[in-house]
N, C-alpha and C positions, 0 to 999 in steps of 0.2 A: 569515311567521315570520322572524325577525330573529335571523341568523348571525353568528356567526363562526367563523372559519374560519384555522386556526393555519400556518405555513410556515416548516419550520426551516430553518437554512440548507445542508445537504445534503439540497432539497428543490426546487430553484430551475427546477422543469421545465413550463417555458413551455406544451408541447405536450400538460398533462392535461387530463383531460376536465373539472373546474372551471374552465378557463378560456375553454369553446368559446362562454359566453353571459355576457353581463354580469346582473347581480339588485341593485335598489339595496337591496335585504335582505341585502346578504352584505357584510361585514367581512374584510378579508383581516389577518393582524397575522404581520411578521418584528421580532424582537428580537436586536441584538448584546448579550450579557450576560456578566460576569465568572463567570459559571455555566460560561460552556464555553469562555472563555478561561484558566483558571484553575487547572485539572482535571489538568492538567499544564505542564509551560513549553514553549508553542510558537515556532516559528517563525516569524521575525518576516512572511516571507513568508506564511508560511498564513496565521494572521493579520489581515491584508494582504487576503490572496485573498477568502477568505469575506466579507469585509466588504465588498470591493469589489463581489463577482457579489452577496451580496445586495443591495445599495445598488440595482445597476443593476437586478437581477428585479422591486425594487419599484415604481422608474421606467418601465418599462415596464408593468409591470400599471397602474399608473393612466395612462398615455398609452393603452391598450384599453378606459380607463374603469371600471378597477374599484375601489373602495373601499378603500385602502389605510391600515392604524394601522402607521408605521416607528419602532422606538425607535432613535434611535444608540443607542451607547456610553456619550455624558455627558450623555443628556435628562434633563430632570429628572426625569420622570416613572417612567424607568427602576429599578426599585427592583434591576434584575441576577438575578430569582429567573424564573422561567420562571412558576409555579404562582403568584407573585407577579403580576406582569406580566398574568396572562390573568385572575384575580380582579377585580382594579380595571377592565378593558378589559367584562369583562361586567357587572359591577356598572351603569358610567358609559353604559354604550351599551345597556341594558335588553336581553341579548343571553337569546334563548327557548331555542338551541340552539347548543351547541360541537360542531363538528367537526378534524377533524385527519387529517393522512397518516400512516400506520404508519411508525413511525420504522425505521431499520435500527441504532440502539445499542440495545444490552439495558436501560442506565443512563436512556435517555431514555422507552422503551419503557414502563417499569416507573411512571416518575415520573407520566408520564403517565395510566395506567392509575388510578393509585391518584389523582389530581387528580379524572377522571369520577366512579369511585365516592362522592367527596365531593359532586358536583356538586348543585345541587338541579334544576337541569336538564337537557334531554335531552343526549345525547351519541351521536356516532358516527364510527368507523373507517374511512377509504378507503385502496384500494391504491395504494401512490406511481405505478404505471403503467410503471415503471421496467426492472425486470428480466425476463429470461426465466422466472423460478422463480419459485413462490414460496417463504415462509417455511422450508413443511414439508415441501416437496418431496422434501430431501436424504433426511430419517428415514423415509419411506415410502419411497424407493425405496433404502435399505438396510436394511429392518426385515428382519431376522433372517441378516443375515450378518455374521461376524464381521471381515472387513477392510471399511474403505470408500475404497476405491481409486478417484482422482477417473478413474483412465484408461476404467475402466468405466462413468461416470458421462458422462464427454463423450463415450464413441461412443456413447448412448442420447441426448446432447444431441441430436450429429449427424444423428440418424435422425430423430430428434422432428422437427426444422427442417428437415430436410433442406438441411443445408446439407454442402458440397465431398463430396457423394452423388449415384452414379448406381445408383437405385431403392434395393436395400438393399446396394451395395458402396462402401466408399468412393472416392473420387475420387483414381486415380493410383492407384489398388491398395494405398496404405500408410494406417492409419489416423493417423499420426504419425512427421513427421520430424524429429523431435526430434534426431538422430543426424548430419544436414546442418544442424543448426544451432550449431553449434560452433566456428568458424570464427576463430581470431585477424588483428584486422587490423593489418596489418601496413603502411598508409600507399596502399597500389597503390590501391585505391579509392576514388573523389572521393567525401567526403562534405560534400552542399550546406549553405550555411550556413544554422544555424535560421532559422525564422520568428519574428519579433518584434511586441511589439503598441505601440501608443502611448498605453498607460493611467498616465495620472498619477496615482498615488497619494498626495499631498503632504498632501491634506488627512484623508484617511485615516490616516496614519501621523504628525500634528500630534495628532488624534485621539486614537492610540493611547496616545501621550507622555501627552497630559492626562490620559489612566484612569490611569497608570502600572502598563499591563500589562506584566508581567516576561514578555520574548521572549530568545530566541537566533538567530544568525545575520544574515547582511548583506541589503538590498537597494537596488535602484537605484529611487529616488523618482520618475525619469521615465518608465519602460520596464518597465511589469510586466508579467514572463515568458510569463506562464499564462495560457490564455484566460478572460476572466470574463465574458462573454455570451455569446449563442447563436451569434450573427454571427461572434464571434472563435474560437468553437468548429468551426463549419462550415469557417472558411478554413486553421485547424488541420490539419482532419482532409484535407481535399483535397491539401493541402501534403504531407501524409507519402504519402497515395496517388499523389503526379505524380511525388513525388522522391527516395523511401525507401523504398517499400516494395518496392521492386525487389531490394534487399538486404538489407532485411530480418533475414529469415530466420536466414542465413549468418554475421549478425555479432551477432545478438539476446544472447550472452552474453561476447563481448569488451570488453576494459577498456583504453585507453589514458590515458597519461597529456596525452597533447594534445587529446583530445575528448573534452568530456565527455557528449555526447546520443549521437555516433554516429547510428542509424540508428531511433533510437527516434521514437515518435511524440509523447510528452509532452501524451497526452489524457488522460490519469488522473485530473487535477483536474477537469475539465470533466465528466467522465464521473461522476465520485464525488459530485458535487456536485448530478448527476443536470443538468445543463445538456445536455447529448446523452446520447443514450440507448445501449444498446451496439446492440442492434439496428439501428441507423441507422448505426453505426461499421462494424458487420460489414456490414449490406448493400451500402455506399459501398464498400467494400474489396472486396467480390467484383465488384460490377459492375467496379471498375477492373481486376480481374482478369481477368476476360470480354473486356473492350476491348483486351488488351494480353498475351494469352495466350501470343506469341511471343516476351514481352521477360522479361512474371515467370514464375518458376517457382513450383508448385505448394509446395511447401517454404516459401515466405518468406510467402505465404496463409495457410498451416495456421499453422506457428509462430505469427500474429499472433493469429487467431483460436483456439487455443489457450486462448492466456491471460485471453482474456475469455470466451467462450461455453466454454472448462474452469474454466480457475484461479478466477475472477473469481465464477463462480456456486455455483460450487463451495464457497470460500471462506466466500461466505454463508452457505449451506445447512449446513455444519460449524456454524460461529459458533452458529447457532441450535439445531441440534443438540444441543448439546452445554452453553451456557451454562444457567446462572450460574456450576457447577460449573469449567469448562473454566480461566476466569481465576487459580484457583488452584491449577491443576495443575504439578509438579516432580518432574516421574517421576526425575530423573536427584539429585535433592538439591542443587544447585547452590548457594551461598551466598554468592559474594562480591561486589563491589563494581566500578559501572563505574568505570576509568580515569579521570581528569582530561580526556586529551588528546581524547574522545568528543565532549568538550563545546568544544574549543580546537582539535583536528586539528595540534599541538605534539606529532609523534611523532618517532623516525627511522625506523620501518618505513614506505617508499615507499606499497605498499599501501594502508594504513590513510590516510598521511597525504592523498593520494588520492582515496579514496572519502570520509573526513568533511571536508576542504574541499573538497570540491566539496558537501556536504551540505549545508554551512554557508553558504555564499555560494550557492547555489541552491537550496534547500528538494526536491533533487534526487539520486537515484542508482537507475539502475536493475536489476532483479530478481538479478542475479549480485552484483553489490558489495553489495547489501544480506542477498544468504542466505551467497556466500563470500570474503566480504571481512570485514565489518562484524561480521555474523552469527557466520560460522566462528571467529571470534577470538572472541567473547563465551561462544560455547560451550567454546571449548577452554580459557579462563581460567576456566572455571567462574560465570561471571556469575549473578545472581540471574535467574531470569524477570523479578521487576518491575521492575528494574532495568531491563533492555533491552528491554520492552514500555512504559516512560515515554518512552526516548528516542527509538526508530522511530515513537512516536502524534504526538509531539512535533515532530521535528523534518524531516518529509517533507511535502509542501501537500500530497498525494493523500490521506494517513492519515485512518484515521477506525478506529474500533474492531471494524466487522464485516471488514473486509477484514484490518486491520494484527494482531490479536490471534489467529488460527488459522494467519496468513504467520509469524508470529514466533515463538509459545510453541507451534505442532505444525513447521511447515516447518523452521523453524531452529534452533530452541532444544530440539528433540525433547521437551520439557518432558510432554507427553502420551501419550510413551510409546511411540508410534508408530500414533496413530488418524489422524493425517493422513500423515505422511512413514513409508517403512518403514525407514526407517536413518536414523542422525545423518548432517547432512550437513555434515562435516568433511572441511579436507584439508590436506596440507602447502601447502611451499612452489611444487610441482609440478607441480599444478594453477595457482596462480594464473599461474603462467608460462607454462603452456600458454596462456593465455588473453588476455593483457595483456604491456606491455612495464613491467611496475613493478621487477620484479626487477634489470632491465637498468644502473638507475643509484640500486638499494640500495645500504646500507652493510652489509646483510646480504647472507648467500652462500647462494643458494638450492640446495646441494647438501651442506651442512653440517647435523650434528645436533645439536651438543653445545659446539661449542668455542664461543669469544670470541663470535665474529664468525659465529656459526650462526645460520640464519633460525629466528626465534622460532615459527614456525609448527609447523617441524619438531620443535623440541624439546617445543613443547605438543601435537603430532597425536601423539605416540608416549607421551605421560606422557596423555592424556585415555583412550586405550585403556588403557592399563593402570591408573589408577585408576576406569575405570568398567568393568571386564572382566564383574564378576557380575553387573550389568545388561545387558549387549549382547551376550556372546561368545554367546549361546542365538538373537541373531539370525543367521537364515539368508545375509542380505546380508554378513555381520561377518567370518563364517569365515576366509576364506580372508586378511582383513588381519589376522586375530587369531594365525591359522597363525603367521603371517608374525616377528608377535610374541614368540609363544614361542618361537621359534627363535633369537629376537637372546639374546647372552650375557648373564649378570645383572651383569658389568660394565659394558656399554654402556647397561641397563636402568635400573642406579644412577647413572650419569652425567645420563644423561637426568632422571629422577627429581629431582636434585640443582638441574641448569640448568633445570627448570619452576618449582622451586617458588620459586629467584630471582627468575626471570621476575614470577611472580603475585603476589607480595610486594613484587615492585617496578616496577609496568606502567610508572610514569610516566618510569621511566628510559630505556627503550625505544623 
C-alpha cells in the first residue's frame, strides 16, 4: 500500500519509530508554507530556525534512504496551503493511505482532522513519541478537582518516573527548591562563554527575502544560534551539563544587563521542535548529576528539571485541557494596546529596554524577563491578551502555541482567571532589583511612586491593584498586599491614579 506520510515542522524527531525501517512505499512530505509564516509576524530567527532544522531533517531522511517530497518556500509547486499541498502530493503519487503525527496546535490539529474526514482514502493518527504525557493526561488526572495546581501534578510526574526519588520520598527530602533558586548575580561567578554553531544561513534568508515574508528582529547570516540538528542538539545539551549546570539552579531567575544567557541551557528550540526529546535532556542531566555529586548540588538538578518534566508538560496538558475556549479568555477585561517600543526596545525604562533587545537581536529571553519583565508591564498596562499572545508566539524561536498560549494568557496575563497561576504575577520596581542590576543605571528611581522621575512599575503595580480590586481582593494570595492598599491615603491613591493613567496614554514616552 502506498503512503504518505506528513512531517510538520515541529515534528523533526529522528529517533521515531517511522524511521527504524526504510518501505519504498512510503512518502515522507515537509512543507515550508506562508500558512505558518504568516499567522503572526515572526522572528526573523524562528523563521530562520524552522527552516533550517527542517531542511536539514529532510537531508538526512533521504541519506537513511527514505523517500522524501521537500517544498521550499518559492517551489513552484508550492501552492502555501497545507490541505493544498497534501491534495496534489496524493493525487500525483496515487497515495492508498495518509498518515500523520498528532500535532501539538489546536489550529493544525483541527485543519487536519477535518482534511481526513474529506479524505476518500484511508487515514491515520501516530503519537509524536515525544512527550512524557499524553494529550489527556492533565484532565484525567484533575477530573473533579477544583484547582489544578502543576506542583501536584510534578510530584506525581516524579513518582511516576521516578525520578530525583528515593522509593516514595523525594530526593534531599525537599520536593522543590524553588526557594534556593533565586539568587541575583552579582558578577563573582564565571560564566562560560555560549556554545556557538557554524550554520550558515544565507541562503535561507535570500529565500526568505524572495517570499517577502514580513519578520522582526536581527540575525547573524553566519552563526545561527540554535541548534538545528540532532548533532547540534546533543553538543548543546552536554555543554550546559559540563559547564552550567553547576549553577544553574541559583541564578535560573537573575537578570543582568551584561549577560544575556547567564546560565541557561538554550535547548528549548531543539526541544520544541521535538529534535531532542525531554527524556533524554532529563536523563543526560541526572546522570551528569550522579557523576559529579560533590560539585552540583541537588537544587540546580531539581530547578532544571522542574521546568521541563513540571512546567513544560504541564503546559501541554493545560493547553489541551482547556482549548478552543482557553484562547479567548480575559478574566481581568483588559483592552489596551501594545506599546511601539515592544516592537523597537526604544524605551527609557532600563528593564524593558533590556529584555526586548535582547528579544530582538536573539529570538531570546528567559522565563523571569518574559513573566516579570515583558509580561509584568503588559499586565500592569492593561494590554489586550491578543495583543501580548501575537507578540511572545512571534517573537521567541522556542514559541509555538501549546507551550506560549497557557505561559502567557494563564502564567502571566492571569487572563484565565487563575486555572493556571493562583495570583497575578505582578510586581514593582522591587522585585526586579532584587533580581537584576537594570535599576542600577535607570533614569528611573526604583524607590519612588509617583513623582517625575518614579519607576513606572511602581506607579502602575499600585494603580492595577486598585483598578482591579473587585476581581482579586477575594483572592487569598492578594490580602495582605491589598491590606496594604487600603491603608495608603486616598491622596497618595489619587496621585498614583493620576501618574498611571499618564503612563498608559502615553507608553511610548517612557
Amino acid at each position: 500500500m502506498k503512503k504518505l506520510r506528513l512531517i510538520l515542522g515541529d515534528q523533526l524527531n529522528s529517533q521515531h519509530s517511522w524511521f527504524r525501517e526504510t518501505d519504498s512505499n512510503v512518502i515522507y512530505c515537509i512543507f515550508e508554507m506562508r500558512q505558518e509564516t504568516d499567522y503572526v509576524t515572526h522572528h526573523i530567527q524562528k523563521v530562520t530556525g524552522f527552516f533550517a532544522a527542517m531542511r536539514n531533517f529532510a537531508k538526512e531522511l533521504k541519506i537513511a534512504n527514505h523517500a522524501v517530497i521537500y517544498f521550499n518556500i518559492n517551489d513552484k509547486k508550492n501552492t502555501q496551503s497545507l490541505v493544498e499541498n497534501l491534495t496534489i502530493l496524493i493525487e500525483e503519487n496515487n497515495i492508498e493511505k495518509f498518515e500523520y503525527l498528532s500535532p501539538d496546535e489546536y489550529r493544525l490539529d483541527q485543519q487536519i482532522k477535518i482534511f481526513c474526514k474529506n479524505l476518500p482514502i484511508d487515514s491515520r493518527v501516530f503519537s509524536s513519541e515525544h512527550f512524557y504525557t499524553e494529550r489527556e493526561d492533565l484532565e484525567t488526572f484533575f477530573k473533579g478537582k477544583k484547582q489544578f495546581l502543576m506542583e501536584n501534578f510534578y510530584r506525581n510526574m516524579r513518582k511516576k518516573h521516578q525520578i530525583l526519588m528515593i522509593d516514595k520520598q523525594p530526593e534531599g527530602g525537599k520536593w522543590n527548591y524553588d526557594a534556593s533558586n533565586r539568587k541575583k548575580w552579582k558578577g563573582d561567578t564565571l560564566i562560560p562563554q555560549e556554545i556557538n554553531f557554524d550554520t550558515n544561513v544565507e541562503d535561507i534568508l535570500s529565500d526568505i527575502k524572495k517570499a517577502k515574508i514580513e519578520t522582526i528582529g536581527k540575525i547573524n547570516s553566519k552563526y545561527f544560534e540554535y541548534p538545528i540538528s540532532r548533532k547540534q542538539a546533543i553538543q548543546q545539551l552536554n555543554y550546559f551539563c559540563e559547564h552550567l549546570l553547576v549553577h544553574f539552579g541559583d541564578y535560573q531567575d537573575a537578570m543582568h544587563t551584561d549577560k544575556i544567557y547567564l546560565f541557561h541551557s538554550r535547548i528549548s528550540f531543539a526541544m520544541n521542535t521535538k529534535i531532542i526529546s525531554p527524556k533524554e535532556i532529563i536523563d543526560t542531566v541526572l546522570e551528569t548529576y550522579r557523576k559529579q555529586q560533590d560539585a552540583i548540588d541537588i537544587s540546580q538538578v531539581e530547578g532544571f528539571i522542574r521546568q521541563i518534566l513540571g512546567w513544560r508538560e504541564y503546559m501541554r496538558g493545560m493547553y489541551w485541557m482547556l482549548m478552543p475556549e482557553y484562547k479567548k479568555e480575559n478574566f481581568l477585561d483588559n483592552k489596551n494596546k501594545l506599546p511601539k517600543f515592544f516592537w523597537t526596545g526604544k524605551t527609557k525604562m532600563n528593564c524593558l529596554k533590556n529584555a526586548i533587545n535582547n528579544s530582538l537581536e536573539n529570538g531570546y529571553a528567559h522565563h523571569i524577563q518574559r513573566l516579570m519583565i515583558t509580561g509584568n508591564f503588559a499586565l500592569l498596562t492593561q494590554i489586550h491578551p491578543d495583543e501580548i499572545d501575537a507578540w511572545y508566539l512571534g517573537i521567541y524561536v522556542d514559541a509555538i502555541e501549546w507551550v506560549q498560549l497557557p505561559n502567557t494568557r494563564g502564567m502571566s496575563q492571569f487572563a484565565d482567571g487563575g486555572k493556571i497561576a493562583t495570583k497575578p504575577y505582578v510586581s514593582s520596581g522591587s522585585y526586579i532589583s532584587k533580581m537584576s542590576n537594570y535599576c542600577e543605571s535607570c533614569v528611573y528611581k526604583k524607590a519612588k511612586k509617583f513623582e517625575d522621575d518614579a519607576c513606572p512599575f511602581n506607579t502602575l503595580y499600585w494603580n492595577f491593584l486598585d483598578e482591579k480590586q473587585e476581581k482579586l481582593s477575594s483572592n487569598f494570595r492578594m490580602k495582605m498586599i491589598y491590606s496594604l492598599l487600603n491603608k495608603m491615603s486616598s491622596e497618595d491613591r489619587a496621585r498614583i491614579k493620576e501618574k498611571a493613567n499618564h503612563i498608559i496614554e502615553n507608553l511610548d514616552e517612557y
